[in-house]
N, C-alpha and C positions, 0 to 999 in steps of 0.2 A: 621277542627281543633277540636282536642279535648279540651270537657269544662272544666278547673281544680276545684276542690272541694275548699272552701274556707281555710281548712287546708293547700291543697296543695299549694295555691294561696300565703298563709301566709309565708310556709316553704321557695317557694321560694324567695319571697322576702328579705327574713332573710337571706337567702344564699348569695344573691346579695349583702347586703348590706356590708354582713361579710368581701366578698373581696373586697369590693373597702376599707372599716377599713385596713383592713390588709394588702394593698396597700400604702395608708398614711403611716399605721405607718411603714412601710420596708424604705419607702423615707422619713421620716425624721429623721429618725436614717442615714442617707447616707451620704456621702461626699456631692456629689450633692445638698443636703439639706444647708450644715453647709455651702456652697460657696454663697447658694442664699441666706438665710440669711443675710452672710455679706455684699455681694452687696447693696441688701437693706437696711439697716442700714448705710455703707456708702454715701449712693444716698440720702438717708432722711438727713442727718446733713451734705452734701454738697450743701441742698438748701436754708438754709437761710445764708451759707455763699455766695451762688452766689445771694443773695438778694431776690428769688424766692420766697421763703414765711418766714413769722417770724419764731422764732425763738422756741415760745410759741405753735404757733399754730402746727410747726413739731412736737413741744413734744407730743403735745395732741391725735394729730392723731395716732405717733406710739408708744404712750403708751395704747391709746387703740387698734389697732389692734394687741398688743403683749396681753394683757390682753385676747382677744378672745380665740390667739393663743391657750395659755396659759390653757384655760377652756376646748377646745376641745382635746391638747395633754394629759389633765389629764381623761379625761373621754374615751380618746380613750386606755390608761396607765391602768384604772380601768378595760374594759372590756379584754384586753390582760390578768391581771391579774386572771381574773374569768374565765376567757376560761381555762386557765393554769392548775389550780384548778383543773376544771371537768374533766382535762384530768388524772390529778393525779389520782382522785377516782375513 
């Protein structure tokens, strides 16, 4: 097996990582996405009406994992936009 140079070791990693980015964001732009979404959000405020957990403690949880969401769909939005870019120039 040939040894990769640490450039090449870099490049590919950056490659790798680009398409699984570009994977994300293709599926959450999708129908697919906008259904699982609301599934979840339905399933989350049907559990403290089935008494499953408070009411307080749903919000918490999925106001922060929308707040994650939320941080990675803009930073994955940032680098779509810079790719964009470079392809312009």
């Amino acid at each position: 097996m040939e040894k990769l140079s640490r450039a090449e070791l870099r490049e590919k990693n950056i490659n790798f990582l680009t398409k699984v980015i570009d994977g994300v964001m293709w599926w959450t732009g999708s129908i697919q996405s906008l259904v699982m979404h609301s599934i979840v959000v339905i399933a989350a405020f049907a559990l403290p009406v089935l008494h499953n957990v408070s009411l307080d403690r749903m919000l918490l949880i999925l106001t922060t994992v929308l707040s994650l969401e939320a941080l990675y769909l803009a930073i994955f939005i940032h680098m779509s936009v810079n790719r964009s870019h470079e392809h312009i120039e």
